[in-house]
PALUMNU-81232 format. One record per residue (C-alpha): residue in three letters; chain; x, y, z. Coordinates in Angstrom, 2 decimals. Example, Ala and Ser with C-alpha at 12.3 -4.5 7.8 and 13.67 -1.06 7.14 Angstrom:
BEGIN
<pt sedo="ala" drenza="A" px="12.30" py="-4.50" pz="7.80"/>
<pt sedo="ser" drenza="A" px="13.67" py="-1.06" pz="7.14"/>
END
This chain:
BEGIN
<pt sedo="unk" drenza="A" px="135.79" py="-7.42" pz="106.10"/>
<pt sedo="unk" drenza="A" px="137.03" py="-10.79" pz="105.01"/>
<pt sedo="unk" drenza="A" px="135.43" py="-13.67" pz="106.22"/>
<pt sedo="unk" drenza="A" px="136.77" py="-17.77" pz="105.75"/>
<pt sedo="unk" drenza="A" px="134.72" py="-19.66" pz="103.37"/>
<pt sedo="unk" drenza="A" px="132.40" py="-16.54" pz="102.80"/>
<pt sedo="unk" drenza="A" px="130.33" py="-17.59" pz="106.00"/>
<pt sedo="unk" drenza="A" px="129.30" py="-15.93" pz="108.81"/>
<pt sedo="unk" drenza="A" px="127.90" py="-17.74" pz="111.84"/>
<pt sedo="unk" drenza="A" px="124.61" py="-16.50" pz="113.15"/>
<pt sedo="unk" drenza="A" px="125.13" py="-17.45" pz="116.87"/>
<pt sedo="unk" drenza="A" px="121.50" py="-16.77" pz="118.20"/>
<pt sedo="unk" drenza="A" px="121.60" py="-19.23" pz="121.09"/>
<pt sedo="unk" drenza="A" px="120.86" py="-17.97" pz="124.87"/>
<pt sedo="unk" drenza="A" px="123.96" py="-18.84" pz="126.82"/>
<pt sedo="unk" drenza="A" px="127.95" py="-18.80" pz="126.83"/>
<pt sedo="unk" drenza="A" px="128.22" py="-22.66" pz="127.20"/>
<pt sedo="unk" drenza="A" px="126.15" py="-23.21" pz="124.45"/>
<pt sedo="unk" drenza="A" px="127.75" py="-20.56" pz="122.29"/>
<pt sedo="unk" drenza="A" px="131.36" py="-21.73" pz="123.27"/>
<pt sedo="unk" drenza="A" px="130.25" py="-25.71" pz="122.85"/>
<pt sedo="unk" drenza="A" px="129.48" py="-24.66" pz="118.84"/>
<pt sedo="unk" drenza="A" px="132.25" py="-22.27" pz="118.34"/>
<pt sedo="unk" drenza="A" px="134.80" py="-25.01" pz="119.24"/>
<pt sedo="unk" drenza="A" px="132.97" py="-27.34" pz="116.61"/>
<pt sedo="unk" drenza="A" px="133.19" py="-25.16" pz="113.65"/>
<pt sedo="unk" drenza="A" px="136.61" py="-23.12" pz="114.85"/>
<pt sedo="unk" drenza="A" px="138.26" py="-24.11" pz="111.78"/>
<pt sedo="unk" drenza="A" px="135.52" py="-23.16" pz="109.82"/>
<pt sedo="unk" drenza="A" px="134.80" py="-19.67" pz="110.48"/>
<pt sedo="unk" drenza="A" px="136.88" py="-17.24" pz="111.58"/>
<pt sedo="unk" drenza="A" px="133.80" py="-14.37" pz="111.58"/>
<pt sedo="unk" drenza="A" px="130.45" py="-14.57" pz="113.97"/>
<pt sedo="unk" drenza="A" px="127.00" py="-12.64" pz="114.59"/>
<pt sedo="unk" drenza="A" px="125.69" py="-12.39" pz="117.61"/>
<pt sedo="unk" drenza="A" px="122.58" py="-10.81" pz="118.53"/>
<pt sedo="unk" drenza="A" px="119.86" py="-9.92" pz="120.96"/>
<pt sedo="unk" drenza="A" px="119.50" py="-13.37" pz="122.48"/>
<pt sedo="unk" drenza="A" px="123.19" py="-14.18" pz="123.75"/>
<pt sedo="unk" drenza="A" px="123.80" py="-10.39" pz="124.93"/>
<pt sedo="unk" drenza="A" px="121.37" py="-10.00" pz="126.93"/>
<pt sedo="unk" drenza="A" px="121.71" py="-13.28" pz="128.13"/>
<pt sedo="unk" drenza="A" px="125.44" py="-12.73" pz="129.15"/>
<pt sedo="unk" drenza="A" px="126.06" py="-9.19" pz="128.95"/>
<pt sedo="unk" drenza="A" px="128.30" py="-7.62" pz="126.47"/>
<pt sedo="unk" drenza="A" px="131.44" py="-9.21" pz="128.09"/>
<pt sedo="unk" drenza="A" px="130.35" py="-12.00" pz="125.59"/>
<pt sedo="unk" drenza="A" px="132.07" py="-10.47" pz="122.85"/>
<pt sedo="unk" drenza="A" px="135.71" py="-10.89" pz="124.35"/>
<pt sedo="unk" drenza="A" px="135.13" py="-14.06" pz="125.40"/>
<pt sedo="unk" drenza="A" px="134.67" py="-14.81" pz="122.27"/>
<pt sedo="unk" drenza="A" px="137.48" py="-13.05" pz="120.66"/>
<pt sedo="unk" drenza="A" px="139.76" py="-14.30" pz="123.43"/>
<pt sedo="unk" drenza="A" px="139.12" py="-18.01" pz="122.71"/>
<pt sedo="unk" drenza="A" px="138.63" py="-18.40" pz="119.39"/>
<pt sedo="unk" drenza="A" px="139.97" py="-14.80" pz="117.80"/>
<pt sedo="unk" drenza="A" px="137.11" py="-14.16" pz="116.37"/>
<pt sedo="unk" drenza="A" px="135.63" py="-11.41" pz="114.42"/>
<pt sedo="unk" drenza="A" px="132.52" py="-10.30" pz="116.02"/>
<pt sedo="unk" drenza="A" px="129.76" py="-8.39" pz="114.11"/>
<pt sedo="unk" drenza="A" px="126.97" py="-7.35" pz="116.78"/>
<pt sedo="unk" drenza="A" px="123.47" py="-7.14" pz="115.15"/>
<pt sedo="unk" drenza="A" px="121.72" py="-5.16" pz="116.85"/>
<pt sedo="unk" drenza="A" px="119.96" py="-3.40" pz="114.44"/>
<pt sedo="unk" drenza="A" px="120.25" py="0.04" pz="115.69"/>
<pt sedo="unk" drenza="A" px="116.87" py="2.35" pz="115.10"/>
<pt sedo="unk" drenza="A" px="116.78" py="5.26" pz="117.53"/>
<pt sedo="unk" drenza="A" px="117.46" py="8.47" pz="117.13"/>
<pt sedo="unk" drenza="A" px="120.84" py="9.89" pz="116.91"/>
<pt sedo="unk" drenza="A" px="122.17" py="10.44" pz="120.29"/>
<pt sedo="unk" drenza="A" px="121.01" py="7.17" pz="121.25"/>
<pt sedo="unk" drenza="A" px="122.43" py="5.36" pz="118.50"/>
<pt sedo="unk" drenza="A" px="125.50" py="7.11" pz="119.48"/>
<pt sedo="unk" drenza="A" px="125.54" py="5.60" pz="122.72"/>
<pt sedo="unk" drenza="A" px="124.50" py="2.47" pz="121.37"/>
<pt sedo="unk" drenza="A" px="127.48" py="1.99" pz="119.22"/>
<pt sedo="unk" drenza="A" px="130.03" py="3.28" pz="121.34"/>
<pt sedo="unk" drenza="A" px="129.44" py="0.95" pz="124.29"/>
<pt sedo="unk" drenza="A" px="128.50" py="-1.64" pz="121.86"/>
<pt sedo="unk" drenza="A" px="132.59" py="-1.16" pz="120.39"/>
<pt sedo="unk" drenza="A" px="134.25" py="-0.34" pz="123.33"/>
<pt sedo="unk" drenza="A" px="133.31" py="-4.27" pz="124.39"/>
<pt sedo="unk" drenza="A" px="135.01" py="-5.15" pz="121.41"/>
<pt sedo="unk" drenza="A" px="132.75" py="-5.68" pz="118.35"/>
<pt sedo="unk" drenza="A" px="134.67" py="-5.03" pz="115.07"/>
<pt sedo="unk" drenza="A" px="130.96" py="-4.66" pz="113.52"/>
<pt sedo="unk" drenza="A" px="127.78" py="-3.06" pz="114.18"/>
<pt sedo="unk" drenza="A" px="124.21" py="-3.43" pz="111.61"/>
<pt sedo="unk" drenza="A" px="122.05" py="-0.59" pz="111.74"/>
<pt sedo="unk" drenza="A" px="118.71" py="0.12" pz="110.41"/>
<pt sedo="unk" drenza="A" px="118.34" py="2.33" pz="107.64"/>
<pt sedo="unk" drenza="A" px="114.85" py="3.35" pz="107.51"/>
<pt sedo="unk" drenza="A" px="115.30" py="5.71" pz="110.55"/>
<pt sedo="unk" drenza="A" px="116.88" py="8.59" pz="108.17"/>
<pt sedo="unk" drenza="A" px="120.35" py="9.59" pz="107.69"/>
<pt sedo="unk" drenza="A" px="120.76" py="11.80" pz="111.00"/>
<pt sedo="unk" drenza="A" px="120.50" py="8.32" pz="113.14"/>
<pt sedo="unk" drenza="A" px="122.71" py="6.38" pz="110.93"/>
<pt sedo="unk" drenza="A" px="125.26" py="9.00" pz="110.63"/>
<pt sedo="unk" drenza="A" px="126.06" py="9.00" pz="114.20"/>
<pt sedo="unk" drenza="A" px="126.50" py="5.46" pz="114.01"/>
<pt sedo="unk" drenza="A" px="128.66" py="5.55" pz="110.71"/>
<pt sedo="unk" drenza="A" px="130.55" py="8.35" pz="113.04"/>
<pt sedo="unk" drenza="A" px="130.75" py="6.20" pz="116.30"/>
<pt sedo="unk" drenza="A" px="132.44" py="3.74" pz="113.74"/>
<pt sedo="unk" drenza="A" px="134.65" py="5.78" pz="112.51"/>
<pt sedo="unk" drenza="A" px="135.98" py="7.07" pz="115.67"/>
<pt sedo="unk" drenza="A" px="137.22" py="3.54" pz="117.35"/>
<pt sedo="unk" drenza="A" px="137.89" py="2.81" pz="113.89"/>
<pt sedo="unk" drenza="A" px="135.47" py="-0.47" pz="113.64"/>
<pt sedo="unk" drenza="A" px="132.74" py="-1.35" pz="110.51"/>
<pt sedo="unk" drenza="A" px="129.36" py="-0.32" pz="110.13"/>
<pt sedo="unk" drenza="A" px="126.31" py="-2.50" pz="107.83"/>
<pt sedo="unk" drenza="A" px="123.37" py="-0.75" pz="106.96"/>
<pt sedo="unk" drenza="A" px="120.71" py="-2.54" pz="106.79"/>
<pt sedo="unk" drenza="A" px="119.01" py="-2.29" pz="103.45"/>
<pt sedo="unk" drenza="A" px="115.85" py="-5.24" pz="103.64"/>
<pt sedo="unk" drenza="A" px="115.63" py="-8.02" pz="106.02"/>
<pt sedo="unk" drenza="A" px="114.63" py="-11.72" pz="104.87"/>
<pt sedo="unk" drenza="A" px="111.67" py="-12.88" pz="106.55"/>
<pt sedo="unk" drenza="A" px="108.44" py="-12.67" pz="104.90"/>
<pt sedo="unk" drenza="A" px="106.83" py="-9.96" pz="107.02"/>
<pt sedo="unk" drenza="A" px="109.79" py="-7.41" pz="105.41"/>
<pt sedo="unk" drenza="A" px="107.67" py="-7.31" pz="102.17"/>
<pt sedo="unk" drenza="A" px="105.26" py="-5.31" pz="104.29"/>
<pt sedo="unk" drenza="A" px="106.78" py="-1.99" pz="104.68"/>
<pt sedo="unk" drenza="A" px="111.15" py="-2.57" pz="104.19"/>
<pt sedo="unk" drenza="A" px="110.70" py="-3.92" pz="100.93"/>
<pt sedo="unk" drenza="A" px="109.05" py="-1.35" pz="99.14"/>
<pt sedo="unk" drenza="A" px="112.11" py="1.38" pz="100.92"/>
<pt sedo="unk" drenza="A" px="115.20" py="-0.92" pz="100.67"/>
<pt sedo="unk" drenza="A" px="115.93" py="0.88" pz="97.72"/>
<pt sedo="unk" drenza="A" px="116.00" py="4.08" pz="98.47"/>
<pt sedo="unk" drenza="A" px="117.77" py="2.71" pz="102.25"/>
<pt sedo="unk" drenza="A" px="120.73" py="1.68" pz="99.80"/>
<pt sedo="unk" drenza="A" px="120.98" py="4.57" pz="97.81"/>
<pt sedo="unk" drenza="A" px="121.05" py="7.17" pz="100.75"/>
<pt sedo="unk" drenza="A" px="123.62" py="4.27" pz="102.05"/>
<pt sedo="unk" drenza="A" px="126.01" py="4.99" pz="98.92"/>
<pt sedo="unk" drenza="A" px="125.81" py="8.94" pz="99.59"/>
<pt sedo="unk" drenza="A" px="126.65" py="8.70" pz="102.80"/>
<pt sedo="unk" drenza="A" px="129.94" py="6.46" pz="101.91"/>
<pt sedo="unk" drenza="A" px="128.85" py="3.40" pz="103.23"/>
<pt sedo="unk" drenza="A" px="130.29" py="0.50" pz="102.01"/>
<pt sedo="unk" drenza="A" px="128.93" py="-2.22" pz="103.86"/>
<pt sedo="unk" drenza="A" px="125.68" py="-3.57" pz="103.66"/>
<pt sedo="unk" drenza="A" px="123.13" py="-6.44" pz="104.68"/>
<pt sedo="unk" drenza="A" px="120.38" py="-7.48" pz="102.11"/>
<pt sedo="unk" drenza="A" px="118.04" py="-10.91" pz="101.96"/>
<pt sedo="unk" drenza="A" px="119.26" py="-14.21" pz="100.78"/>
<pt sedo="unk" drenza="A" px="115.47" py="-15.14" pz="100.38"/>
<pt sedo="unk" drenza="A" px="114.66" py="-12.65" pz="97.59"/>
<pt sedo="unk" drenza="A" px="117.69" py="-12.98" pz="95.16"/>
<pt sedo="unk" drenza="A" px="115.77" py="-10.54" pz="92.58"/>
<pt sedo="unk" drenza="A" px="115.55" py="-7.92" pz="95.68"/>
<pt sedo="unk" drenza="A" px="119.85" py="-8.71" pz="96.90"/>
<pt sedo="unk" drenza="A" px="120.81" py="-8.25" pz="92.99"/>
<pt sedo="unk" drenza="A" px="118.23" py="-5.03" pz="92.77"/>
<pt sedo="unk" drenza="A" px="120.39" py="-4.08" pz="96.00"/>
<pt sedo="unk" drenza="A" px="123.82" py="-5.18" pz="94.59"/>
<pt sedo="unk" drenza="A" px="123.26" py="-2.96" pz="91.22"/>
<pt sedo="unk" drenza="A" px="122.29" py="0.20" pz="93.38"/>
<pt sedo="unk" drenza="A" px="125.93" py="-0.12" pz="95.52"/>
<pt sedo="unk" drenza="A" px="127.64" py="-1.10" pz="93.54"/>
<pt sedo="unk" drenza="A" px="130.46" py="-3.98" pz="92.73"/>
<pt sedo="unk" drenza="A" px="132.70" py="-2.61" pz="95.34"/>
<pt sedo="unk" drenza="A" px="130.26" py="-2.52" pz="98.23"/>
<pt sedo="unk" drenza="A" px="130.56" py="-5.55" pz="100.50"/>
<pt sedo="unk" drenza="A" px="126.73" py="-7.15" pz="101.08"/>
<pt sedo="unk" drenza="A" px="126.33" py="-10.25" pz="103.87"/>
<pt sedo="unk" drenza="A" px="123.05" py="-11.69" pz="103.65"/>
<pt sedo="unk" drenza="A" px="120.70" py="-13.42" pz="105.37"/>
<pt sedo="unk" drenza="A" px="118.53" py="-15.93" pz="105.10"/>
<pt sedo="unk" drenza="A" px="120.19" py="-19.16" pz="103.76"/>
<pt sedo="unk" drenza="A" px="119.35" py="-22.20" pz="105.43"/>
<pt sedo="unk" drenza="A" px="116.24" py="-22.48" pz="107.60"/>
<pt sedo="unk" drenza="A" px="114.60" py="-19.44" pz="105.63"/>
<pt sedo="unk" drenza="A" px="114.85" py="-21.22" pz="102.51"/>
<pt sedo="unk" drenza="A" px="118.10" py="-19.19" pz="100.93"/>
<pt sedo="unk" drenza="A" px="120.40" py="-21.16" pz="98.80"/>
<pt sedo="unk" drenza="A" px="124.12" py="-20.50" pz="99.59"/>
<pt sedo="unk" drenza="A" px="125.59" py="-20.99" pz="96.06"/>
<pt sedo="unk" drenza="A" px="123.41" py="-18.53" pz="94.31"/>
<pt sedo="unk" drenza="A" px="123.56" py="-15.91" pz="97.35"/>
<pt sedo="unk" drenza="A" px="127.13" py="-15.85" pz="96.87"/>
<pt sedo="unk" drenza="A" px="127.19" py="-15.41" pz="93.46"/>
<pt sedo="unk" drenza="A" px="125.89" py="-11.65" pz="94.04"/>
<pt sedo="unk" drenza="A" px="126.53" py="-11.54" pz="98.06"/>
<pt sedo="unk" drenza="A" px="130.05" py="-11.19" pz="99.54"/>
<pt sedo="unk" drenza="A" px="129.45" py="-13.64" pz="102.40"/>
<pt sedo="unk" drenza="A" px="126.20" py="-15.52" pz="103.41"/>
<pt sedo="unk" drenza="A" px="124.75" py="-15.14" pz="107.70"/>
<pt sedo="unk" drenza="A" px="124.08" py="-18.91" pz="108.74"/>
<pt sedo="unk" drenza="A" px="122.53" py="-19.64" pz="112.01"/>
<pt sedo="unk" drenza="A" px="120.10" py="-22.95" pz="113.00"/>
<pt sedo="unk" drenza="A" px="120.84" py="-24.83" pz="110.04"/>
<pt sedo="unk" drenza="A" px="124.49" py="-25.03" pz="111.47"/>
<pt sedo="unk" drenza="A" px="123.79" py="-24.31" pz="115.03"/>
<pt sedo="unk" drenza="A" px="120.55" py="-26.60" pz="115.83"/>
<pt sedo="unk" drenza="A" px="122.28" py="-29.42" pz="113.55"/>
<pt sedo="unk" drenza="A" px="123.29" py="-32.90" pz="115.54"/>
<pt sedo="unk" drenza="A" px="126.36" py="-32.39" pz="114.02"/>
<pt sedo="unk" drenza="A" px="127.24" py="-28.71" pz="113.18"/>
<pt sedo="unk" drenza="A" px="130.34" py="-29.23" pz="111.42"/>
<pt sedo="unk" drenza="A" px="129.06" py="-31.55" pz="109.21"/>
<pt sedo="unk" drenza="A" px="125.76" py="-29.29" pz="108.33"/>
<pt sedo="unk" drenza="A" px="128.59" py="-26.47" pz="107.40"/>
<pt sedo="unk" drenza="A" px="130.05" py="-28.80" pz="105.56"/>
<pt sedo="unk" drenza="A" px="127.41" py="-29.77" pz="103.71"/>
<pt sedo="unk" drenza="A" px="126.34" py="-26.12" pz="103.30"/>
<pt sedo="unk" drenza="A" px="129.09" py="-25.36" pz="101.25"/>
<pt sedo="unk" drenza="A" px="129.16" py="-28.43" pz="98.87"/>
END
């Protein structure tokens, strides 16, 4: 997945006007977004085409997928026949739940990231200490896409060395969570932005300044 300027915009806000006000600040910016929990349950999956309609968007949905398979199944096809290009999914529910989304993918032809280690402070607790072995099952699978922490650049590189130069790794965490863009990119593929850009006065300008 390509993304402009290596950025993807983490668009956690909790309605359509406020999600289409920022998009049309930053739509020559970004061409690739995130959107979550918040906005799609706010507006319902129809969200996504909006989206894509107005501003031709990619659209990665992360909603961390952890059930077991059949669900996840269901999960990612309804989740893709709204028009996501992208789903995340959690890794540390085993390979039978992630293979049916990594199958669910394949079939409308869209992307799956597995998620390796998230980057708030609470992931030390019990995703840290399996990221590892998340990645690795990742790579025998045949995934190629994954999502590892901008906070902890040791932890992304440890990540990065396990798949590999070829893998393609977005990370969290720059911004509000203390992440620095420059040196996340220099191992990451793209960097996931959200309230630094989102909950700035002037969100163009905080992207701007972002990627000085």
């Amino acid at each position: 997945m390509n993304v402009k300027n290596n950025l993807i915009l983490a668009l956690d806000v909790g309605s359509e006007n406020e999600a289409m006000e920022i998009c049309e600040k930053l739509s020559d910016n970004i061409d690739t977004i995130k959107i979550g929990y918040p906005l799609a349950l706010a507006e319902g999956l129809e969200i996504i085409e909006k989206l894509k309609n107005k501003f031709n968007y990619k659209v990665i949905c992360d909603f961390k997928v952890a059930d077991i398979d059949a669900t996840n199944s269901k999960i990612c096809d309804e989740t893709f026949k709204s028009g996501a290009d992208a789903i995340i999914c959690h890794g540390f529910v085993g390979p039978d739940s992630v293979q049916a989304c990594l199958d669910m993918a394949n079939k409308h032809k869209k992307e799956l990231f597995l998620l390796t280690e998230m980057s708030h402070p609470g992931a030390k607790k019990f995703l840290q200490s399996n990221a590892d072995e998340i990645a690795k099952m990742g790579v025998e699978m045949g995934i190629t896409n994954y999502v590892a922490p901008a906070t902890r650049l040791d932890r992304l590189q440890d990540i990065r060395n396990i798949v590999g130069n070829d893998a393609y790794i977005i990370s969290p965490g720059v911004g509000k969570q203390g992440g620095d863009a420059s040196k996340t990119l220099e191992i990451a593929d793209a960097i996931i932005v959200g309230r630094s850009i989102y909950e700035a006065e002037n969100p163009k300008e905080a992207f701007e300044n972002l990627m000085k």
